[in-house]
Chimera marker file (.cmm) of the C-alpha trace (Angstrom):
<marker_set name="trace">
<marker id="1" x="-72.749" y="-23.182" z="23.637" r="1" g="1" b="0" radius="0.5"/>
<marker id="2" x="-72.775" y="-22.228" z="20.097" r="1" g="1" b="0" radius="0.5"/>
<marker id="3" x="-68.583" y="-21.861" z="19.726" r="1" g="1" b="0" radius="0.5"/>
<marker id="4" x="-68.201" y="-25.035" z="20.944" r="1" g="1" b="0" radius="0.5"/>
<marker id="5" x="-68.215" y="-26.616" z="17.764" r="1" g="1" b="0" radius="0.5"/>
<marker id="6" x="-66.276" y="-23.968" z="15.921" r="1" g="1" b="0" radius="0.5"/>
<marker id="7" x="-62.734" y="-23.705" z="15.458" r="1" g="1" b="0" radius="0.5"/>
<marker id="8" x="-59.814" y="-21.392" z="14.352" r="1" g="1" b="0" radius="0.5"/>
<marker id="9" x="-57.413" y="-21.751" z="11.285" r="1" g="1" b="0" radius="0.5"/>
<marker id="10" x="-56.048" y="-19.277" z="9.070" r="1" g="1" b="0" radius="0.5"/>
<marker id="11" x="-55.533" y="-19.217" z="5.481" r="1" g="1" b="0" radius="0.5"/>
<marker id="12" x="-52.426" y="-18.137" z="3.120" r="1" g="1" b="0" radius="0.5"/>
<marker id="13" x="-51.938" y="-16.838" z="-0.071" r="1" g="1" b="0" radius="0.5"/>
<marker id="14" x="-48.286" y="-14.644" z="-1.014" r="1" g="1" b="0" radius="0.5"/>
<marker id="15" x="-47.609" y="-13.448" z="-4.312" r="1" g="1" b="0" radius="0.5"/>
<marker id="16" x="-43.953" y="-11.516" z="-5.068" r="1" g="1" b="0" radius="0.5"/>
<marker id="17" x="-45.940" y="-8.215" z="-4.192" r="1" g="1" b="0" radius="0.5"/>
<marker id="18" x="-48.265" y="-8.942" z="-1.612" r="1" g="1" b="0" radius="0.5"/>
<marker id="19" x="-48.834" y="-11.688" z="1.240" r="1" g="1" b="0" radius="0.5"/>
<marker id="20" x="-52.328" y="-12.360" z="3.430" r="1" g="1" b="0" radius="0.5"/>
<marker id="21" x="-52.828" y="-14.225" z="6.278" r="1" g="1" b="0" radius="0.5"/>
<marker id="22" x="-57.080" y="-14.759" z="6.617" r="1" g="1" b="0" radius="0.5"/>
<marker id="23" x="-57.981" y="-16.181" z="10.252" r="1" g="1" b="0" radius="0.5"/>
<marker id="24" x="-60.993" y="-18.060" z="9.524" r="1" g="1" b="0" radius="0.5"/>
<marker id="25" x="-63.788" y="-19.142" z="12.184" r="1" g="1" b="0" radius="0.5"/>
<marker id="26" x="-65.182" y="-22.409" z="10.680" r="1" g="1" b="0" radius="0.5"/>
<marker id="27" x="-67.412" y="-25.792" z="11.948" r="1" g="1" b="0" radius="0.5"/>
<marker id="28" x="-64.915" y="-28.347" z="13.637" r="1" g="1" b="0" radius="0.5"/>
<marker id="29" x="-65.326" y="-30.684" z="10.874" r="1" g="1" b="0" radius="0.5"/>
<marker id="30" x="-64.345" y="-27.799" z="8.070" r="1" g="1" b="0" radius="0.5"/>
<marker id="31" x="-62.336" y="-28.991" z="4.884" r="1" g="1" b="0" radius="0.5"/>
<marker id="32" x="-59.134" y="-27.381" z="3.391" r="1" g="1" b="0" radius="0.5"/>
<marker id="33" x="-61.816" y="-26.482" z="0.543" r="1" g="1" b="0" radius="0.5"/>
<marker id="34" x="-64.813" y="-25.104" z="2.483" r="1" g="1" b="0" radius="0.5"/>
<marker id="35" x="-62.156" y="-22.956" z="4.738" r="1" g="1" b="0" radius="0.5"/>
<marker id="36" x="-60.677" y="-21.493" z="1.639" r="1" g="1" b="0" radius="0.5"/>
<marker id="37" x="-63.929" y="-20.449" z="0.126" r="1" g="1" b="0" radius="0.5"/>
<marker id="38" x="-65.533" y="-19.035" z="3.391" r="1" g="1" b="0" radius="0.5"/>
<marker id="39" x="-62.234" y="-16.704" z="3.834" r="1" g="1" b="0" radius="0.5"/>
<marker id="40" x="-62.767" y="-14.656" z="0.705" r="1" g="1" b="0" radius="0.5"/>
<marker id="41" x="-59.447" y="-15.191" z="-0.810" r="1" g="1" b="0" radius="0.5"/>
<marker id="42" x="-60.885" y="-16.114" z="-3.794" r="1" g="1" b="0" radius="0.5"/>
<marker id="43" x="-62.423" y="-13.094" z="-4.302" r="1" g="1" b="0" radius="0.5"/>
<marker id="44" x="-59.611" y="-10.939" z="-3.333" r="1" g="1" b="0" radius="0.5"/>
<marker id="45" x="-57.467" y="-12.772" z="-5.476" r="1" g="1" b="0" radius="0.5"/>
<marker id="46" x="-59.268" y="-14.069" z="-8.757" r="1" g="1" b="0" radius="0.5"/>
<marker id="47" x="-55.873" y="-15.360" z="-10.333" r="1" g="1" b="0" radius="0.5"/>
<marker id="48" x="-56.514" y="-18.923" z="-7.919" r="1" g="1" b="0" radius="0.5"/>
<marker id="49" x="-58.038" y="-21.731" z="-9.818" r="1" g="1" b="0" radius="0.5"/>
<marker id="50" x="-58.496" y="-24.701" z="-7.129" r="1" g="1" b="0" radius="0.5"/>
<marker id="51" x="-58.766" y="-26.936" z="-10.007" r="1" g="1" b="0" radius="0.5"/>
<marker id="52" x="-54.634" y="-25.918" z="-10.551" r="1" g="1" b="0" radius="0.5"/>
<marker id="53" x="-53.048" y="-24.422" z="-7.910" r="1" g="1" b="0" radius="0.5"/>
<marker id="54" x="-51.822" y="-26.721" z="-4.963" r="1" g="1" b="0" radius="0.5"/>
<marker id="55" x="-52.960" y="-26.206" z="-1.323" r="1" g="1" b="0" radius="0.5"/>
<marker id="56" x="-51.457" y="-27.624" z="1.692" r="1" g="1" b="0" radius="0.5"/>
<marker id="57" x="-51.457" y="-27.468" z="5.337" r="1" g="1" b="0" radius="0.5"/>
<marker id="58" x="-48.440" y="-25.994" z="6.775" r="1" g="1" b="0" radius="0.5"/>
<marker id="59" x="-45.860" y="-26.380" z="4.219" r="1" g="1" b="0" radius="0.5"/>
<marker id="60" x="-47.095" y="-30.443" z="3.493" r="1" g="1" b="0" radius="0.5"/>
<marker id="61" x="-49.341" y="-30.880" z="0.374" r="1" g="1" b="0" radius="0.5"/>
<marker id="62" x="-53.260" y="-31.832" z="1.405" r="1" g="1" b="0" radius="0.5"/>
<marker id="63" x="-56.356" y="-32.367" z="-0.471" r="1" g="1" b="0" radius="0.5"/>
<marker id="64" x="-59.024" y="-30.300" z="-0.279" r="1" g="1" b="0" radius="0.5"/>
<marker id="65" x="-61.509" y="-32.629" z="1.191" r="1" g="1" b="0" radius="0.5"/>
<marker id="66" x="-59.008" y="-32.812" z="3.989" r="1" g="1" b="0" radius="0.5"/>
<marker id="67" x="-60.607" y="-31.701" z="7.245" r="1" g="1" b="0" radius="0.5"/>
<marker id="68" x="-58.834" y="-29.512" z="9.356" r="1" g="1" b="0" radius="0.5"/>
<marker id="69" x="-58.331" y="-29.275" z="13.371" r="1" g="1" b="0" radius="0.5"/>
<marker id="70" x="-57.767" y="-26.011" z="15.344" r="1" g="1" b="0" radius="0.5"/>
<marker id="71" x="-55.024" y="-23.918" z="14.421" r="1" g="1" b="0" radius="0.5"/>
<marker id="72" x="-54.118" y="-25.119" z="11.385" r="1" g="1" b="0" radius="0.5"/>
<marker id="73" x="-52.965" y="-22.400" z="8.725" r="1" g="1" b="0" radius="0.5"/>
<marker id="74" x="-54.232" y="-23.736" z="4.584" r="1" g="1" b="0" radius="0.5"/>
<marker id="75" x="-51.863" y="-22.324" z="2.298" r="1" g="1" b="0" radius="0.5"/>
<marker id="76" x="-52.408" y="-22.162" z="-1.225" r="1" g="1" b="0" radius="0.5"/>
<marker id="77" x="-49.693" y="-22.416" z="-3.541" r="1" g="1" b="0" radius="0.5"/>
<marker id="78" x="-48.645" y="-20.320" z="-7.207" r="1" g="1" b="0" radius="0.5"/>
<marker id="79" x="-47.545" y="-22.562" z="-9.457" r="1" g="1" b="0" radius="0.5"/>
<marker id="80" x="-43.821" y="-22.952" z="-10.169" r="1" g="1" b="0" radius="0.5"/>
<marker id="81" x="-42.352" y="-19.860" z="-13.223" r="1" g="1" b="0" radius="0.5"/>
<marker id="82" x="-39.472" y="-22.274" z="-13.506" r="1" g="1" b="0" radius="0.5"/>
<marker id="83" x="-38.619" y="-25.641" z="-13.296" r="1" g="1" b="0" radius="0.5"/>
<marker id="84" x="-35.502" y="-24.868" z="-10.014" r="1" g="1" b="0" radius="0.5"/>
<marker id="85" x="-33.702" y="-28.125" z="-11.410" r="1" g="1" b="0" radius="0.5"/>
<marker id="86" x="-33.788" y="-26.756" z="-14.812" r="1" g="1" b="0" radius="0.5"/>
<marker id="87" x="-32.521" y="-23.361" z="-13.515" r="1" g="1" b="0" radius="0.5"/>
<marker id="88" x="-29.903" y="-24.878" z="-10.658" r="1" g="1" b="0" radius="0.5"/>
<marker id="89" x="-28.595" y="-26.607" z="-13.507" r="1" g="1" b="0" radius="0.5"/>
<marker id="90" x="-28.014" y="-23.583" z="-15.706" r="1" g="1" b="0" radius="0.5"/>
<marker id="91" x="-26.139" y="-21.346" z="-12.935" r="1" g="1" b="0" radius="0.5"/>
<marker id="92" x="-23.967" y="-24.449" z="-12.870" r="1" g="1" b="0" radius="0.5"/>
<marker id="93" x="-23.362" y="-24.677" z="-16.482" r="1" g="1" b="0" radius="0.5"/>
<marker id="94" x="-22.470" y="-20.745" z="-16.081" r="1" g="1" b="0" radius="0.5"/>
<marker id="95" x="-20.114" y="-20.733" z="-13.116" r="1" g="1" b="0" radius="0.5"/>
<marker id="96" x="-18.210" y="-23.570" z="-15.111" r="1" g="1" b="0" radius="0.5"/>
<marker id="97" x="-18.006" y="-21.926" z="-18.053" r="1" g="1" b="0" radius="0.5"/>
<marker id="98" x="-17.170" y="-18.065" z="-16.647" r="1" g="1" b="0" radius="0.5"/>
<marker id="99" x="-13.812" y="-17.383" z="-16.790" r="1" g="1" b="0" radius="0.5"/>
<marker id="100" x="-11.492" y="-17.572" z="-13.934" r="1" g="1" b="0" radius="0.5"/>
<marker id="101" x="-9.598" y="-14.398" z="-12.048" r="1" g="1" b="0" radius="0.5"/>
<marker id="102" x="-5.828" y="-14.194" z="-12.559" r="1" g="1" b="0" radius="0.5"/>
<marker id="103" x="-5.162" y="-15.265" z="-9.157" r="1" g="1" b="0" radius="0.5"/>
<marker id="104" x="-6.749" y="-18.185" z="-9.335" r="1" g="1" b="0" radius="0.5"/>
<marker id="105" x="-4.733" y="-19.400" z="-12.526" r="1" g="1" b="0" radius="0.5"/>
<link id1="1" id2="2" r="1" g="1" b="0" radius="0.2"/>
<link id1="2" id2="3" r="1" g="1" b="0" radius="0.2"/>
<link id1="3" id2="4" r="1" g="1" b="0" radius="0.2"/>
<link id1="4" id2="5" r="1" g="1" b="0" radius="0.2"/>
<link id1="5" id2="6" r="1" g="1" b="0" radius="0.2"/>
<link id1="6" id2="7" r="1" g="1" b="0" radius="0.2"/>
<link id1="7" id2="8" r="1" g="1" b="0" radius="0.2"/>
<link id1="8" id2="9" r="1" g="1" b="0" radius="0.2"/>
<link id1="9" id2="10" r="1" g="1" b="0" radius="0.2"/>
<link id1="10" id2="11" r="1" g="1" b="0" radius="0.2"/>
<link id1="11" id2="12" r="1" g="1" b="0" radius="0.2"/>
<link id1="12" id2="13" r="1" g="1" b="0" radius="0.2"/>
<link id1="13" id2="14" r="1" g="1" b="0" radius="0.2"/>
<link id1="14" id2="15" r="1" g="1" b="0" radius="0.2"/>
<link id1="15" id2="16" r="1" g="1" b="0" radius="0.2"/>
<link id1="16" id2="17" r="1" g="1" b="0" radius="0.2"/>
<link id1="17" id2="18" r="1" g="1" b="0" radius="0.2"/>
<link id1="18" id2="19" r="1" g="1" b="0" radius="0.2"/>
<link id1="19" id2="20" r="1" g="1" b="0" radius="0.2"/>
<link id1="20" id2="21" r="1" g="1" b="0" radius="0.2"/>
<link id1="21" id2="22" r="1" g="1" b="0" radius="0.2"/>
<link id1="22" id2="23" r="1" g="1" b="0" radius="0.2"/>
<link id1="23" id2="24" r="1" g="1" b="0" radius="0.2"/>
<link id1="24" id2="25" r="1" g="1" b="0" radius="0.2"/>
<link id1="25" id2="26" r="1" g="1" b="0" radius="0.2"/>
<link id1="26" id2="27" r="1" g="1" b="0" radius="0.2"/>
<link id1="27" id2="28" r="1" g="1" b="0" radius="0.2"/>
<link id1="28" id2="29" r="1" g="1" b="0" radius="0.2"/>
<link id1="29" id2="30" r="1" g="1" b="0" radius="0.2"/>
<link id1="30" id2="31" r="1" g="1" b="0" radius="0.2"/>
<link id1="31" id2="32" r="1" g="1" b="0" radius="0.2"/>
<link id1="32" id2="33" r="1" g="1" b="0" radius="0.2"/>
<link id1="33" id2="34" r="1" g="1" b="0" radius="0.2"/>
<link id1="34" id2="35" r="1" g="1" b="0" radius="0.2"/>
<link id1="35" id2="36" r="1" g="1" b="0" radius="0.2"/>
<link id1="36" id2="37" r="1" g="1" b="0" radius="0.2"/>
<link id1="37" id2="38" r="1" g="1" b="0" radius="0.2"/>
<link id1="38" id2="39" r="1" g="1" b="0" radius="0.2"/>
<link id1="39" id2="40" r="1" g="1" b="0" radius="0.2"/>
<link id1="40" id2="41" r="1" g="1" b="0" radius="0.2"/>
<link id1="41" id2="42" r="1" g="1" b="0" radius="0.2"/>
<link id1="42" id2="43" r="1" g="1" b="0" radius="0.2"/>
<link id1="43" id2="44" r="1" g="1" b="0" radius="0.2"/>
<link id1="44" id2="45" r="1" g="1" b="0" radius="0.2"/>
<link id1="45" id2="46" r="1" g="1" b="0" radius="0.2"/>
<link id1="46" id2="47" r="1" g="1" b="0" radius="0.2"/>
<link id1="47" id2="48" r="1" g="1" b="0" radius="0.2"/>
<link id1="48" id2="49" r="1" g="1" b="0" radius="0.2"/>
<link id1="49" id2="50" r="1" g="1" b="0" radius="0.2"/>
<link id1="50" id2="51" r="1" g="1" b="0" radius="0.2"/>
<link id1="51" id2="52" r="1" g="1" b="0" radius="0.2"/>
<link id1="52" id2="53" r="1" g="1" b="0" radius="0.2"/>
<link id1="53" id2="54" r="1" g="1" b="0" radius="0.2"/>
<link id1="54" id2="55" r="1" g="1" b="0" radius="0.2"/>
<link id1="55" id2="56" r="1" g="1" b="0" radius="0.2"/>
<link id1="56" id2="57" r="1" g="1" b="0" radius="0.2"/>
<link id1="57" id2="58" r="1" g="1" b="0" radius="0.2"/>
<link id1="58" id2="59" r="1" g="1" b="0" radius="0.2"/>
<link id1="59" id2="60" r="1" g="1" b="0" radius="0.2"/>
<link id1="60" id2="61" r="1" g="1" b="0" radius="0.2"/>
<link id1="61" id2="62" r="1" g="1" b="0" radius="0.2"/>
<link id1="62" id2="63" r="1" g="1" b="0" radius="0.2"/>
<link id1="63" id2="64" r="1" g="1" b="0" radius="0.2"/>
<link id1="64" id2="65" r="1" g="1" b="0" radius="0.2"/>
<link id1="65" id2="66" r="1" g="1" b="0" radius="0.2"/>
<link id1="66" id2="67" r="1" g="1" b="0" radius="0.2"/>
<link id1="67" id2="68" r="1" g="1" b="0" radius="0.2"/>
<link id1="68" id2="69" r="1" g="1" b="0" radius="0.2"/>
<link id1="69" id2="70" r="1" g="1" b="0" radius="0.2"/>
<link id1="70" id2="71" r="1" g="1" b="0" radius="0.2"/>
<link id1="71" id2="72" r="1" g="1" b="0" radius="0.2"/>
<link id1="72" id2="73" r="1" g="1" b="0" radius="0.2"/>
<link id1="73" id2="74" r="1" g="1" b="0" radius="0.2"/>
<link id1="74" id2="75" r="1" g="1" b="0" radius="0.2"/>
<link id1="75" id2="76" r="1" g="1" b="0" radius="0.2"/>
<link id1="76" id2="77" r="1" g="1" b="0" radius="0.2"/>
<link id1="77" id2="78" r="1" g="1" b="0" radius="0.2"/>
<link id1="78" id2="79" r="1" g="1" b="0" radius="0.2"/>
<link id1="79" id2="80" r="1" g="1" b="0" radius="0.2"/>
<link id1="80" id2="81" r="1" g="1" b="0" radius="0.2"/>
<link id1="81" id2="82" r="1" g="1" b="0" radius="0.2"/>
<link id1="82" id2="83" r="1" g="1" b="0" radius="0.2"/>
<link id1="83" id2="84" r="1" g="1" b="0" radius="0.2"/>
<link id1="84" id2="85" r="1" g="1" b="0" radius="0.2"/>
<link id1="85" id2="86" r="1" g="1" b="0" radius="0.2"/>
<link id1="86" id2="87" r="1" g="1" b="0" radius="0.2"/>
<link id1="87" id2="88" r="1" g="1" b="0" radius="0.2"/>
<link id1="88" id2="89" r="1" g="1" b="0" radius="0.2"/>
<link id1="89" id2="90" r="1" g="1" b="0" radius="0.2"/>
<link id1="90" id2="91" r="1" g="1" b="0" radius="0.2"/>
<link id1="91" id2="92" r="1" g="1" b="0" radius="0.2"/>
<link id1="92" id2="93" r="1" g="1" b="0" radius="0.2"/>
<link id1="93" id2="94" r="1" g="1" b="0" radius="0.2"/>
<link id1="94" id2="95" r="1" g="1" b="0" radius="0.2"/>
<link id1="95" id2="96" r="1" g="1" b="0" radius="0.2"/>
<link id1="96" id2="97" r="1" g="1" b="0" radius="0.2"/>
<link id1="97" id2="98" r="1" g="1" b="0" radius="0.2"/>
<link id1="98" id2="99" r="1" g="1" b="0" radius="0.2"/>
<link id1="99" id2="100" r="1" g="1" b="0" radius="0.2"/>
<link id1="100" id2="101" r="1" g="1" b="0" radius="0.2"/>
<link id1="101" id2="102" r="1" g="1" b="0" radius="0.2"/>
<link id1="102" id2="103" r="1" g="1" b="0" radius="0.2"/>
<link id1="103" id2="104" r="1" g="1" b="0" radius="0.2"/>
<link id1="104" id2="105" r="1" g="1" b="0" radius="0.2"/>
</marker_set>
């Protein structure tokens, strides 16, 4: 009964012009780190440093000597262009300052 011990996850990576989902067979006792090497997305996508680019395990933040159970789906993270309080607070600063239609006068 070899696939007894194995289990099923997938892994995530999305950039603006392309997304992959990587199902993954792995040991039951698999981290976020050895699933993510054993997929290949590092190779397919060389721009991923571990060392700096967050992973998590759907959508909540995980280390990666964080073993996973069946089913789970790793997703690695880009880091942030902008800072989205920096840049909620300029569109505010904008809408305050753009000038009003007449009928609103």
């Amino acid at each position: 009964m070899e696939n007894a011990d194995k289990i099923e996850v997938e892994v995530s990576y999305a950039r603006p012009d392309v997304q992959v989902i990587i199902p993954v067979k792995v040991e039951a006792n698999a981290t976020v780190e050895e699933v993510i090497r054993l997929s290949g997305v590092l190779e397919q996508f060389p721009d991923i440093d571990l060392a700096v680019n967050k992973v998590g395990v759907f959508g909540k933040l995980s280390k990666l000597s964080a073993p996973l159970q069946a089913g789970d789906r790793v997703e690695i993270y880009r880091p942030l262009i902008a800072d989205p309080k920096e840049s909620r607070r300029q569109r505010a600063a904008e809408t305050k300052d753009a000038p009003k239609p007449e009928s609103q006068l």
